[in-house]
N, C-alpha and C positions, 0 to 999 in steps of 0.2 A: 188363507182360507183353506180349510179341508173337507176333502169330498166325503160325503155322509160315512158314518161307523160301522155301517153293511157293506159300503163299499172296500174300505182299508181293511175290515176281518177279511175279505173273501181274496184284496190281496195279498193278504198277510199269508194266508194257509195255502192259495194255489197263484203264484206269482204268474205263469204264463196265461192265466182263464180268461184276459179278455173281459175286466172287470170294465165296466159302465154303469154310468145310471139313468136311470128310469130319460127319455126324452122328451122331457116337457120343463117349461120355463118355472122357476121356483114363484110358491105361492105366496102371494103376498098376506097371507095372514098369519101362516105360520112356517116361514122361512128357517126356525131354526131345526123343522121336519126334515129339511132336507141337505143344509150342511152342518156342518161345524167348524165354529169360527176358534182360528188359531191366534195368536197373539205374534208367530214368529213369522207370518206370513206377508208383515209389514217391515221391512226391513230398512230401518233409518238411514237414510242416506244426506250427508251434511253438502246441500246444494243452495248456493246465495242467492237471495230473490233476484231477479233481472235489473230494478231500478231498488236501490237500498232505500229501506225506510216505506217503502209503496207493500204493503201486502198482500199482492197478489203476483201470482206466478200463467200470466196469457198463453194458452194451447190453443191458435188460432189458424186459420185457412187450411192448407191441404198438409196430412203429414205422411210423409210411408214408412210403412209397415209392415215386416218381413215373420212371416211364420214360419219358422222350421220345425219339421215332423221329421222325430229320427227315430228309427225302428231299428230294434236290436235284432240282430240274423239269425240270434235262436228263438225267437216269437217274442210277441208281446199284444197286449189288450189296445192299442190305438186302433182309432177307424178310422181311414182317409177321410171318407165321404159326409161322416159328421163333424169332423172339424173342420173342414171348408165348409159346412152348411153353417156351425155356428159361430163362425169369424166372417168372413167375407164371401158374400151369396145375397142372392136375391129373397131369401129368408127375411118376411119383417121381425124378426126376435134376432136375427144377428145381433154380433157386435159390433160391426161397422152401421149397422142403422141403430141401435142404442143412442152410439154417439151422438151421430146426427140431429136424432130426436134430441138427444138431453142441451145440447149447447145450439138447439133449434138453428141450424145449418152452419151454425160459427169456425166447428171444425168439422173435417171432412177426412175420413180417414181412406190411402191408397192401400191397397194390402196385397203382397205380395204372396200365397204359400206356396212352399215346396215340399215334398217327400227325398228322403233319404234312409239310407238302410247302411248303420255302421259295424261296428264287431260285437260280440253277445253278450247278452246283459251283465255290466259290471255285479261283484259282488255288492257292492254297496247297494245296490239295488233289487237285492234277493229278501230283504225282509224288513219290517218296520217302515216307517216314512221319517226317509230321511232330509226331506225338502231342498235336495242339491241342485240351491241356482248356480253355481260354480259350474259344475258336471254337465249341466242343463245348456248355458253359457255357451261351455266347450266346445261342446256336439254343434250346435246351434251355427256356433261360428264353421266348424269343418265342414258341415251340412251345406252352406253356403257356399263357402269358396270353393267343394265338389263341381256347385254350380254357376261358377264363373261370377260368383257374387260378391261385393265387397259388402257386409256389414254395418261397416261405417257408414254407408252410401244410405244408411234406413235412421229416420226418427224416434221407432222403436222396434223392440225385436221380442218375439215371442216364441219364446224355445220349450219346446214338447218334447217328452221322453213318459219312459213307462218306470216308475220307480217308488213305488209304492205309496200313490197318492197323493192327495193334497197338489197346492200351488202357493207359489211366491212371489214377490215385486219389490223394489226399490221405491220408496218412500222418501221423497220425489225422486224419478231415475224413468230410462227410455226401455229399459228391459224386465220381462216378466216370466216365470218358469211356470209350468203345466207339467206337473206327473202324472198323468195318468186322462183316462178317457171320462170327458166331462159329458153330462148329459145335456146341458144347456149352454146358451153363449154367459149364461149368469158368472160362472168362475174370472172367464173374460173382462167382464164389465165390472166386476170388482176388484180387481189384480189392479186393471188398468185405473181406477180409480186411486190408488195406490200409487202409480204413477203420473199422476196426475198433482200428487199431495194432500190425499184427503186421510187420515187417520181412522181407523177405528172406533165411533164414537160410542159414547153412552148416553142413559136416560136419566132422568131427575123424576123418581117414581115415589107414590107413598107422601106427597108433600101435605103439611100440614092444613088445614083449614077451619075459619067457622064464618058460620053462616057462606054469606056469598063470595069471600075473600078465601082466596087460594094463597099462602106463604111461598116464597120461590128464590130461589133456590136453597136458603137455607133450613135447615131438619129436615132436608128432605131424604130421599134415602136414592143413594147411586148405584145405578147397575150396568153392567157391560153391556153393550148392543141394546137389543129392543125396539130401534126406530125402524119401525117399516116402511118410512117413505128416503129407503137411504139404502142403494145396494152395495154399500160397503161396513152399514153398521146394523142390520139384521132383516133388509127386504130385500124384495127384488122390484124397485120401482126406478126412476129416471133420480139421478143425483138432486140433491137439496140445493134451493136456490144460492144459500151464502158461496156453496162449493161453486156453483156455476160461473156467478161472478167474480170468485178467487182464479177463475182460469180461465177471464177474460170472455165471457157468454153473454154476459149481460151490461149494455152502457149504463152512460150516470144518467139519463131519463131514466130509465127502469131498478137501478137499485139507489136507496135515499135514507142519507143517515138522519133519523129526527132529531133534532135540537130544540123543541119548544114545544109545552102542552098543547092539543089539540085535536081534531078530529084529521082522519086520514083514510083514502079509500088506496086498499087493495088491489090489485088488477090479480089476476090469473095465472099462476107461474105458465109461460112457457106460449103464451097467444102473442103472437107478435103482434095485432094489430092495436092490442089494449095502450090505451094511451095513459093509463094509471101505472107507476111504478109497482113492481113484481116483486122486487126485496125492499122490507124498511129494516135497517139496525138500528138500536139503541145504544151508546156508546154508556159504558159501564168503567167504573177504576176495577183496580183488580184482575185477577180471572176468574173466570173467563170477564173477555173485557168488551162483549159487546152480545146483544139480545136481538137475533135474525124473526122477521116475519112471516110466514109465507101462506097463499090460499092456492091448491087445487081442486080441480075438474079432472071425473078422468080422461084418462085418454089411454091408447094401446097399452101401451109399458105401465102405466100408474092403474090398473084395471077395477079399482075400486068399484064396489056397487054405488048407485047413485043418494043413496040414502046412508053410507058408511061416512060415519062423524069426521072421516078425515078427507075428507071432500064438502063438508060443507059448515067448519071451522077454520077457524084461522092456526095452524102448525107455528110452533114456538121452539127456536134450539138456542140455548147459551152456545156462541161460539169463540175462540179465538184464532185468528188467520194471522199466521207468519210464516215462519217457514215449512211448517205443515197446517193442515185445516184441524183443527179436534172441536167436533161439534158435542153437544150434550144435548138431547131432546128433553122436554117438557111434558109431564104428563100432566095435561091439565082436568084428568077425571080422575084423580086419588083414589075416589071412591071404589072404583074395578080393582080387578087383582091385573087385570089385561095393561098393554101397552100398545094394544092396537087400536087404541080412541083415544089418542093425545091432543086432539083438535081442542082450543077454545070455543065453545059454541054460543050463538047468541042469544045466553040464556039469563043472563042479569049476573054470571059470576065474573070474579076479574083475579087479576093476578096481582100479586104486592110482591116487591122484592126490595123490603127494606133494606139493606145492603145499599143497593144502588141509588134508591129513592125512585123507582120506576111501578107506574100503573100501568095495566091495559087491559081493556074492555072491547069486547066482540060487539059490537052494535047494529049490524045488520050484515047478512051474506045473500049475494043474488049469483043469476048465472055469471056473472061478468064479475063481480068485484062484494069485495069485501070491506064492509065499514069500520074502523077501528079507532076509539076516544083511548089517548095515550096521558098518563102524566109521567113528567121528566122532574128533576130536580127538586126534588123530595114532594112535590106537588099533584096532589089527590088526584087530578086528571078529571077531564070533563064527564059528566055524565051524557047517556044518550038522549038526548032532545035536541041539538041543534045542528046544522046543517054542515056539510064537510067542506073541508078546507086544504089546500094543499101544502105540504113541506118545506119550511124550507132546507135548499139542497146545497149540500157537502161535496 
């Protein structure tokens, strides 16, 4: 990820200024106001799922978490005080309460920061962004063992330096690099998403239609980022439910793969008391090789107005989950030039994904759950009139 194009000019021309930005959480309407998404900021890292053949990689219970702040001794633009406000602090926009929120208490992060002050800023970091996790690493690591730290001893490590912007992370991997002074925990929470193994996703925009049938995925037209209920593929809201349950968030009551035409209710990403499953996948040939459900409410981090289509639609991503997550969002209003009302709504339209043989229809949204008439196996899929039924589960 890179910090906005006002940010990198101003370091680019006065390297010592003290560059930041603006401190407020990135908006979720138009997220790409305020970074800019790099492609090299997801850096593949070949890490074997846990149990082979299972596709999901569990980030669970307590982890720690070691930040090092290294400060070059001829100056530089870091703030102590805001990057402990938006890592580890009693900040609700931290990144330590992100977490919390997004894997609803699953994981828990310990976090340790320190300050250190080492020799003056290498040249490699006099101009351009050069994105050095290497460099970043380094420090990170000497910064530590300054103070009496072993490295190894942390889950993950978040190494900060001043060097012209931007940030990076290993794709899956325990370490993540910060150049430069972020103005939100937002850089955080998508780095770390990164290490978590969630990819950079896209959208499936411009898909064809007539009348009440929506075409999907295919002729539709694909774009980079756009999903704004995804702080690693162009919001700043709490990660997508598939990603949740790829890193162990969610049990198999709450995420349920359909096998069989039918009617199905929704529950609420992220209410633990809902007794309705919170992810359905559709199991697809091909790829992407399986179709994610999900319905929100908002809440803090998802801050939607209450009348915003993606709060009260059912959200659709083509995804496939292996050794990284690569989601593709659904834009189910063609009709807009926007990707900020990708919700299904329950409005008599439905989706066809001949390809797969898959239907799905919105058929009612309340405060609590979401109704949805699905057909599988090349089968039309029920209409809205009859009463709901539950899945069976995989």
């Amino acid at each position: 990820m890179r910090l906005p194009t006002l940010f990198l000019t101003l370091c680019a021309t006065a390297t010592l200024s003290g560059c930041t930005l603006p401190d407020k959480p990135p908006s979720n309407e138009t997220p790409e106001s305020e970074f800019v998404y790099d492609e090299r900021d997801a850096i593949p890292n070949d890490v074997p799922l846990p149990k082979p053949g299972v596709n999901q990689r569990p980030v669970v219970g307590v982890k720690k978490v070691l930040v090092s702040v290294v400060h070059w001794s001829d100056g530089d633009g870091l703030k102590d005080d805001l990057i402990q406000k938006h890592t580890f602090s009693d900040d609700p926009n931290s990144f330590q309460n992100y977490v919390k929120a997004a894997s609803s208490g699953k994981l828990n992060l310990d976090g340790t920061v320190i300050f250190h002050t080492a020799g003056p800023r290498p040249d490699l970091c006099k101009s351009g962004s050069p994105m050095p996790i290497s460099l970043a690493t380094s420090e990170g690591d000497k910064a530590a063992r300054a103070k009496g730290l072993n490295p190894a001893g942390f889950d993950y490590l978040i190494n900060i330096i001043d060097c012209g912007g931007s940030a990076s992370a290993y794709r899956p991997g325990r370490i993540m690099g910060i150049y430069g002074q972020a103005g939100s925990s937002h850089v955080y929470n998508h780095e770390f998403g990164h290490n978590l193994g969630y990819a950079h996703g896209k959208t499936y925009t411009r898909c064809p239609s007539a009348g009440d049938r929506i075409d999907a995925p295919a002729h539709c037209t694909t774009i980079n980022y756009g999903d704004t209920g995804d702080s690693v593929s162009g919001g700043g809201t709490l990660y997508p439910t598939n990603n949740r349950w790829y890193s162990g968030w969610l049990d198999s009551s709450q995420a349920v793969v359909i096998s069989r035409s039918g009617y199905y209710r929704l529950g609420v990403l992220g209410v633990s008391r809902s007794t309705d499953p919170q992810l359905y996948l559709i199991n697809r040939s091909g790829i992407p090789s399986q179709l994610a459900l999900e319905y929100r409410k908002p809440t803090p981090f998802d801050n939607f107005p209450p009348s915003d289509n993606r709060v009260n639609g059912v959200w659709m991503r083509y995804t496939s989950m292996a050794g990284s997550v690569h989601n593709t969002q659904l834009d189910a209003t063609p009709e807009t030039a926007s990707t900020a009302d990708p919700a299904l709504a329950a409005n008599g339209r439905y989706i066809f994904d001949s390809a797969a043989g898959i239907t799905v229809r919105v058929c009612r949204t309340t405060p609590t759950y979401a109704e949805v008439a699905v057909g599988v196996n090349s089968e039309l899929g029920p209409s809205c009139i009859r009463p709901t039924m539950q899945p069976d589960q995989e």
